[in-house]
TIVO-2410 file (N, C-alpha, C; in nm, 3 decimals):
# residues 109
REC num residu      c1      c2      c3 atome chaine
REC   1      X   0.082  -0.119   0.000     N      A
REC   1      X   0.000   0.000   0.000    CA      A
REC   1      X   0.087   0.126   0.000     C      A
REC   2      X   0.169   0.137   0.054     N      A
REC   2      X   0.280   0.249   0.084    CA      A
REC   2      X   0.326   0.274  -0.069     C      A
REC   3      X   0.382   0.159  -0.070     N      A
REC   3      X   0.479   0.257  -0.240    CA      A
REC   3      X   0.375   0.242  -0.365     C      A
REC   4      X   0.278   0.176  -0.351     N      A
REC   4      X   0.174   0.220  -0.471    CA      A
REC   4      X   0.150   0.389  -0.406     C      A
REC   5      X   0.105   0.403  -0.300     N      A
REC   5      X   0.058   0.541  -0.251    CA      A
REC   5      X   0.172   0.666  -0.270     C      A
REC   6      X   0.338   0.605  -0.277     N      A
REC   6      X   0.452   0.667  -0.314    CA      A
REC   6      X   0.423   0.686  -0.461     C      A
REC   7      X   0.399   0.601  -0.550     N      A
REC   7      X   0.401   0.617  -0.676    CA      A
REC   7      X   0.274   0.708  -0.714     C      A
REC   8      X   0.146   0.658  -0.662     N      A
REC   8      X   0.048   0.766  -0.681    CA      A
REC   8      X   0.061   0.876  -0.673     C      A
REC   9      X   0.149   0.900  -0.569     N      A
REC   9      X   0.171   1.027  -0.522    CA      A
REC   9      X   0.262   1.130  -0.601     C      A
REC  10      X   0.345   1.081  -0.667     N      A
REC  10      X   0.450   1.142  -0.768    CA      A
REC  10      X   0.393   1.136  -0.921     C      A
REC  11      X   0.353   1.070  -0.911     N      A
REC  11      X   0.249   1.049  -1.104    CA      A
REC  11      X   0.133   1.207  -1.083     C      A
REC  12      X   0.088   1.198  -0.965     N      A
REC  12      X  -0.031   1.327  -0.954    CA      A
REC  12      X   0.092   1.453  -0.938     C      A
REC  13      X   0.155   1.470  -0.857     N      A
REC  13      X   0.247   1.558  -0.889    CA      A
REC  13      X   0.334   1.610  -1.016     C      A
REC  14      X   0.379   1.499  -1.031     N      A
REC  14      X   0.513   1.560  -1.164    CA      A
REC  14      X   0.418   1.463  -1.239     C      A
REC  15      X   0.476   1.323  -1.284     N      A
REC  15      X   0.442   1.236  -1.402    CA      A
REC  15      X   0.427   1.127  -1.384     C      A
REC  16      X   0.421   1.029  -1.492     N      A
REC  16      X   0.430   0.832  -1.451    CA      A
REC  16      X   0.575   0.845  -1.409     C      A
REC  17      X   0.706   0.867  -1.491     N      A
REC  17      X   0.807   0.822  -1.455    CA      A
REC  17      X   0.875   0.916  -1.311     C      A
REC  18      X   0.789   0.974  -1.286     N      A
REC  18      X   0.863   1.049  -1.102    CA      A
REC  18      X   0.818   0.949  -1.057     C      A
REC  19      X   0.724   0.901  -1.089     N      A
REC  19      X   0.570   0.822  -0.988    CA      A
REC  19      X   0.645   0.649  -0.941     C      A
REC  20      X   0.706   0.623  -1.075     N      A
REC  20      X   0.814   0.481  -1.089    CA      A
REC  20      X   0.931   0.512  -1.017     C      A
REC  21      X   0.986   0.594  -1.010     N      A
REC  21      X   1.154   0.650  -0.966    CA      A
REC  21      X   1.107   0.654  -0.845     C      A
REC  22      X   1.005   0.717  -0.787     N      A
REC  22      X   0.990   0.754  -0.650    CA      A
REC  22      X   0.965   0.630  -0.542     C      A
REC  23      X   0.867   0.536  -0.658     N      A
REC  23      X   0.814   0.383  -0.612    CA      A
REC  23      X   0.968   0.283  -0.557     C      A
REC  24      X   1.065   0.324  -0.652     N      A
REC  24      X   1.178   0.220  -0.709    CA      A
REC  24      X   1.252   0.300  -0.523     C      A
REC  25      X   1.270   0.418  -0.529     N      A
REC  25      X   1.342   0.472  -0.421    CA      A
REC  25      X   1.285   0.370  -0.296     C      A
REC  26      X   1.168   0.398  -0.255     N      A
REC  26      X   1.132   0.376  -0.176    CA      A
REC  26      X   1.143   0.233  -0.139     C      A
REC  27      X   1.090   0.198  -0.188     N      A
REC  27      X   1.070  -0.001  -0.230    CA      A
REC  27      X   1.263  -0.088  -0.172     C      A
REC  28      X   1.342   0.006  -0.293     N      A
REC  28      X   1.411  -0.055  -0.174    CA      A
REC  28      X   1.534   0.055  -0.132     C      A
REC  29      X   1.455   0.139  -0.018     N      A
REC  29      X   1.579   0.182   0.071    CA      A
REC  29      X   1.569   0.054   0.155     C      A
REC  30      X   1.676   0.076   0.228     N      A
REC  30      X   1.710  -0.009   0.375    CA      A
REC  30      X   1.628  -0.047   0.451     C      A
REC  31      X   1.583   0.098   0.514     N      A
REC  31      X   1.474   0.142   0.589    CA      A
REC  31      X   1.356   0.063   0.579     C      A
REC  32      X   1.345   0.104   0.451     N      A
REC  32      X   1.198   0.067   0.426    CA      A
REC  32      X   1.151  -0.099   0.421     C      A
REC  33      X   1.249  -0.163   0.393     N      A
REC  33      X   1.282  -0.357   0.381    CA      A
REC  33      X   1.279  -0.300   0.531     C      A
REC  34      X   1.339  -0.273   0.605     N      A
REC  34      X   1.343  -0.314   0.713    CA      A
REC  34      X   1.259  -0.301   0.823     C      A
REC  35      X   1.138  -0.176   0.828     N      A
REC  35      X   1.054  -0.161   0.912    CA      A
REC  35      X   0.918  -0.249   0.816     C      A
REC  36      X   0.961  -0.357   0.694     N      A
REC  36      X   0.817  -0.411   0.664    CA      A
REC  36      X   0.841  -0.540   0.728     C      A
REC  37      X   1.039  -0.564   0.741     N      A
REC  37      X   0.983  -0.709   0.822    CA      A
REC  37      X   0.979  -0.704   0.965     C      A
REC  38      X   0.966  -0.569   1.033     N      A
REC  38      X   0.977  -0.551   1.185    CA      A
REC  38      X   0.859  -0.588   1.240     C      A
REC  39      X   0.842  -0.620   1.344     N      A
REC  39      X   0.671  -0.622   1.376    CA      A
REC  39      X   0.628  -0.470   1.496     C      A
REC  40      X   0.744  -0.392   1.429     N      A
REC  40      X   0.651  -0.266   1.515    CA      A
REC  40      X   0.575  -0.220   1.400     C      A
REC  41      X   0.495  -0.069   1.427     N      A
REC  41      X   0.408  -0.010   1.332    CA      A
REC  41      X   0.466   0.078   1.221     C      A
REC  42      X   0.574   0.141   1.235     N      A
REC  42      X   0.659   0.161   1.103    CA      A
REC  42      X   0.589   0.169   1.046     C      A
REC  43      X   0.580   0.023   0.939     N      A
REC  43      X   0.555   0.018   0.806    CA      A
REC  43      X   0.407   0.059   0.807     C      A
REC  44      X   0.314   0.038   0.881     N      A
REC  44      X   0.210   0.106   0.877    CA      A
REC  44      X   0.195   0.195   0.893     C      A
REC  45      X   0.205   0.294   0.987     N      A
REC  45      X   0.245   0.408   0.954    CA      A
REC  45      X   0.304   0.505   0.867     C      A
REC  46      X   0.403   0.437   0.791     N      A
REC  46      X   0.420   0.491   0.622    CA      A
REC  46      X   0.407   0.496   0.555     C      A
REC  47      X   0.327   0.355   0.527     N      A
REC  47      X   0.210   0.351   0.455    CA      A
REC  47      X   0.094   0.443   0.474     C      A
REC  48      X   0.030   0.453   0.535     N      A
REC  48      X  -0.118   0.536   0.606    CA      A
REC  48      X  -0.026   0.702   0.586     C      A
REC  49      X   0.054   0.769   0.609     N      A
REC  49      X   0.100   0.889   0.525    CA      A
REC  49      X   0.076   0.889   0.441     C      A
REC  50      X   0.155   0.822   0.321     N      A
REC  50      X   0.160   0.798   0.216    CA      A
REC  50      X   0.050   0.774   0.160     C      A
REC  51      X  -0.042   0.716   0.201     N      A
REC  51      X  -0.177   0.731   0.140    CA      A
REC  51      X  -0.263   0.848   0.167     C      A
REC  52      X  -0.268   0.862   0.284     N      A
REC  52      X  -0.355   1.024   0.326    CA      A
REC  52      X  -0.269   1.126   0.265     C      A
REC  53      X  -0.146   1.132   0.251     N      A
REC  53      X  -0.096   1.276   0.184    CA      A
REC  53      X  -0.137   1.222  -0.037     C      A
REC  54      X  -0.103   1.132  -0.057     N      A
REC  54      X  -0.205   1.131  -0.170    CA      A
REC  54      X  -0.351   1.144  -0.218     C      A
REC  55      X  -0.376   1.121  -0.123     N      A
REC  55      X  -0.515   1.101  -0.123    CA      A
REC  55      X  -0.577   1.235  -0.110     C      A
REC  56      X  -0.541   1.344  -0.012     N      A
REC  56      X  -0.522   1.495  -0.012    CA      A
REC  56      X  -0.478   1.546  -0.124     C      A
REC  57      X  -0.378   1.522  -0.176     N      A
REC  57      X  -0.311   1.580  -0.305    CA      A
REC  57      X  -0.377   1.580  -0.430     C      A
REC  58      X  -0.505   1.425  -0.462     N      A
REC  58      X  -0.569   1.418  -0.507    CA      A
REC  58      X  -0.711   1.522  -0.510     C      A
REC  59      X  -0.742   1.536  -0.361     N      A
REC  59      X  -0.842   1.593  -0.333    CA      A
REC  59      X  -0.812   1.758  -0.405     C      A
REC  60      X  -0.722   1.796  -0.389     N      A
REC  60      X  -0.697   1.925  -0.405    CA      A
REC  60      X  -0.719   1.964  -0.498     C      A
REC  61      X  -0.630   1.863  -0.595     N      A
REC  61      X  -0.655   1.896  -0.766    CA      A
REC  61      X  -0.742   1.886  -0.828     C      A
REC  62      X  -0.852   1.796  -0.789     N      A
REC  62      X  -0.965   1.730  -0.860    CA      A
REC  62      X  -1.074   1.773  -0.812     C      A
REC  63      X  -1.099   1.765  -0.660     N      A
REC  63      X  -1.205   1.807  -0.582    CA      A
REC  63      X  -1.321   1.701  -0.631     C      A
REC  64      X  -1.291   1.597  -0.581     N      A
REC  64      X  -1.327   1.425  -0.567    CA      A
REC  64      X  -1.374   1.392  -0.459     C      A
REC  65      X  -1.507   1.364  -0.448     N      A
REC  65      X  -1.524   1.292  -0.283    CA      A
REC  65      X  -1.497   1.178  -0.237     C      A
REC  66      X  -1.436   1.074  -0.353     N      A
REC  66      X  -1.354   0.966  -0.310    CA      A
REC  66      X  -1.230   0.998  -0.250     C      A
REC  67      X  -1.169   1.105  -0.304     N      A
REC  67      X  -1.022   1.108  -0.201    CA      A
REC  67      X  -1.041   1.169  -0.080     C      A
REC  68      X  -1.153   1.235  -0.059     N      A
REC  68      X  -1.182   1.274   0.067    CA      A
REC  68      X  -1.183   1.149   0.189     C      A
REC  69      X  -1.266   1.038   0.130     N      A
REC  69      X  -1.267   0.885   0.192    CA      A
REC  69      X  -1.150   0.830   0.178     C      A
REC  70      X  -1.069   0.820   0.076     N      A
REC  70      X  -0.944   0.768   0.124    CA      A
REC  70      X  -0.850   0.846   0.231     C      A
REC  71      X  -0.874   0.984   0.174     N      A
REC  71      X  -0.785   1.061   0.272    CA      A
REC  71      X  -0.753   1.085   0.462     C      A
REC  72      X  -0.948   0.998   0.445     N      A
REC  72      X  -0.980   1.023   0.553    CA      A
REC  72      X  -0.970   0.824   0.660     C      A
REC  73      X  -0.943   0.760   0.570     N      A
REC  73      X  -0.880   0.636   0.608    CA      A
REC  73      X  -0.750   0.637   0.641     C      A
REC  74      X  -0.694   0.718   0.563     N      A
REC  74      X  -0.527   0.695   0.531    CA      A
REC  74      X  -0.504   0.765   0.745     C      A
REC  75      X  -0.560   0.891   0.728     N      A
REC  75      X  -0.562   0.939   0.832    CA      A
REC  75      X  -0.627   0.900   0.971     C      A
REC  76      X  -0.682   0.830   0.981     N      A
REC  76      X  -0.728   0.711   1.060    CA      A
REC  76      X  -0.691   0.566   1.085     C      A
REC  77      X  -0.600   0.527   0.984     N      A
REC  77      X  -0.541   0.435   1.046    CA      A
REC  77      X  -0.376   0.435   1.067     C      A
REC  78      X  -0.319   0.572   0.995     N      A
REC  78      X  -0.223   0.646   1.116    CA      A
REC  78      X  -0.226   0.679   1.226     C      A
REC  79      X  -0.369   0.779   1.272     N      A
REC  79      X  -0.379   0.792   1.351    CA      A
REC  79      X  -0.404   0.674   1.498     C      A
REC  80      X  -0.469   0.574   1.446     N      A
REC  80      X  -0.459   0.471   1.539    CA      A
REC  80      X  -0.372   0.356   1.582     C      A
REC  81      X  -0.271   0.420   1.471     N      A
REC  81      X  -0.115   0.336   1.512    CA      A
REC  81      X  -0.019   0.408   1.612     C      A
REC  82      X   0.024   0.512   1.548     N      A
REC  82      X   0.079   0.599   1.609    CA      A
REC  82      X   0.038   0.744   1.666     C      A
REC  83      X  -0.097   0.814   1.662     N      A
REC  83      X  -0.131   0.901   1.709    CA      A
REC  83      X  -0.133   1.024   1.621     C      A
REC  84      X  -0.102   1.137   1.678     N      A
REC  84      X  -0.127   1.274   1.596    CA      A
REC  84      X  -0.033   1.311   1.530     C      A
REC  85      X   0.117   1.221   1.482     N      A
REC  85      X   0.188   1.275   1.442    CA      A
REC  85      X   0.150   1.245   1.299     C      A
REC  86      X   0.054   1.107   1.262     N      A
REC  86      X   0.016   1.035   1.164    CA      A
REC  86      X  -0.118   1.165   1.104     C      A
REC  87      X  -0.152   1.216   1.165     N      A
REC  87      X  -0.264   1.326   1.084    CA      A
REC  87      X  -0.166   1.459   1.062     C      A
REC  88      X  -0.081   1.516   1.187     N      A
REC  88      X   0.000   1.606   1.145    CA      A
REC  88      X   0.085   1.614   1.022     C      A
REC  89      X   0.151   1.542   0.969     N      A
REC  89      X   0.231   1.500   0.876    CA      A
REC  89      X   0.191   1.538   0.729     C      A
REC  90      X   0.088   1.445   0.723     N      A
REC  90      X  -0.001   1.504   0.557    CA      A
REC  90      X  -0.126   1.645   0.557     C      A
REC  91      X  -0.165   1.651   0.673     N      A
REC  91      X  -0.190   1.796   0.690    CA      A
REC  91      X  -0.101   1.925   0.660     C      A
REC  92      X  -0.009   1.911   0.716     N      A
REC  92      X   0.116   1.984   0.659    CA      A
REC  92      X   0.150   1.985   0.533     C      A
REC  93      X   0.184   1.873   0.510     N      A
REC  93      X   0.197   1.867   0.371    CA      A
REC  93      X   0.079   1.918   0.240     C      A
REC  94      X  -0.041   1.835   0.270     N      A
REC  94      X  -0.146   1.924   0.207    CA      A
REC  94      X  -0.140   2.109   0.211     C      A
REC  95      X  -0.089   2.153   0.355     N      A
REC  95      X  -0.127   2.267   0.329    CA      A
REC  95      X  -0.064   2.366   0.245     C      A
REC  96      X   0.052   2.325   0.285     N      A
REC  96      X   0.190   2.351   0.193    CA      A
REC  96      X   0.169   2.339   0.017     C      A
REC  97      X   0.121   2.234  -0.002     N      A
REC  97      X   0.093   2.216  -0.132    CA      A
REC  97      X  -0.079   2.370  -0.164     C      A
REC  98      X  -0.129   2.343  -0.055     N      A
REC  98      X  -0.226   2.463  -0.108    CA      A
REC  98      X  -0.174   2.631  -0.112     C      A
REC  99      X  -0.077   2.626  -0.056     N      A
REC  99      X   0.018   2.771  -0.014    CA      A
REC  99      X   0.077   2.741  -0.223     C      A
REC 100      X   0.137   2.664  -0.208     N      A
REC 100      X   0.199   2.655  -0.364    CA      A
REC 100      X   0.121   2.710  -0.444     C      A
REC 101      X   0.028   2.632  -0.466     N      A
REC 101      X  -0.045   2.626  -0.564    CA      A
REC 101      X  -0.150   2.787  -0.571     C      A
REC 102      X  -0.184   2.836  -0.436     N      A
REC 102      X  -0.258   2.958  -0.432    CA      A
REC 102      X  -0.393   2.949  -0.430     C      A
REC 103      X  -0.457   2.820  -0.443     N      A
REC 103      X  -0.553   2.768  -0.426    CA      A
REC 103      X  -0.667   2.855  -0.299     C      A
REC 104      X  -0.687   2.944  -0.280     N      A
REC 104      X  -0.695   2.987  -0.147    CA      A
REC 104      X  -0.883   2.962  -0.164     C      A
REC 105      X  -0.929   2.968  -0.233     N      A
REC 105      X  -1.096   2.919  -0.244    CA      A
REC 105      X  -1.113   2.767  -0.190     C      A
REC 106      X  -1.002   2.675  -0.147     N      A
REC 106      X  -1.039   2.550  -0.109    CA      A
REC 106      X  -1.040   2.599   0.067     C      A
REC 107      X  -0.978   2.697   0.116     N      A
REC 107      X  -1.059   2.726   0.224    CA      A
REC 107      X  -1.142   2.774   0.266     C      A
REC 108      X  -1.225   2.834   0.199     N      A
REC 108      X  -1.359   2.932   0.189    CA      A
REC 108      X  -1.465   2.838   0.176     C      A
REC 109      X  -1.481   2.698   0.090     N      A
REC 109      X  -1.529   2.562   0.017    CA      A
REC 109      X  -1.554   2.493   0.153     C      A
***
């Protein structure tokens, strides 16, 4: 779920091939092999980012009420692994991306 949500996440941003490069990064750092065979929450937790900050990123551009539901899973089952740092994270990030972009009517919406 994580590096499809890595790759989603870079294909909606830049293109397919950020979306593959970014997948390929991730897939195999160290890190990342290594908190999927750990049995702490890690890998869930980076996963569940990785999906709620796509899933937001989606929302933004499209203004989709499916990514609102994913967004709002992704962020819920971060949040129930590890707590508020798992909603803080892609909140930030979403907002940041709405500061970019200038989007300022998605807070008025």
């Amino acid at each position: 779920m994580g590096t499809y949500s890595v790759y989603r996440l870079g294909k909606s941003l830049y293109n397919n091939e950020v979306g593959k490069l970014a997948a390929l990064i991730i897939a195999s750092s160290f890190a990342y092999l290594l908190a999927n065979n750990d049995v702490r929450m890690d890998a869930i937790l980076t996963a569940s980012i990785a999906l709620a900050t796509w899933q937001l990123v989606d929302f933004i551009q499209n203004k989709k009420i499916p990514a609102v539901i994913g967004a709002a899973l992704g962020l819920a089952l971060g949040f129930s692994t590890k707590g508020h740092i798992a909603v803080f994270v892609p909140a930030v990030a979403a907002l940041f991306y709405i500061l970019y972009r200038k989007d300022w009517n998605l807070f008025l919406n």
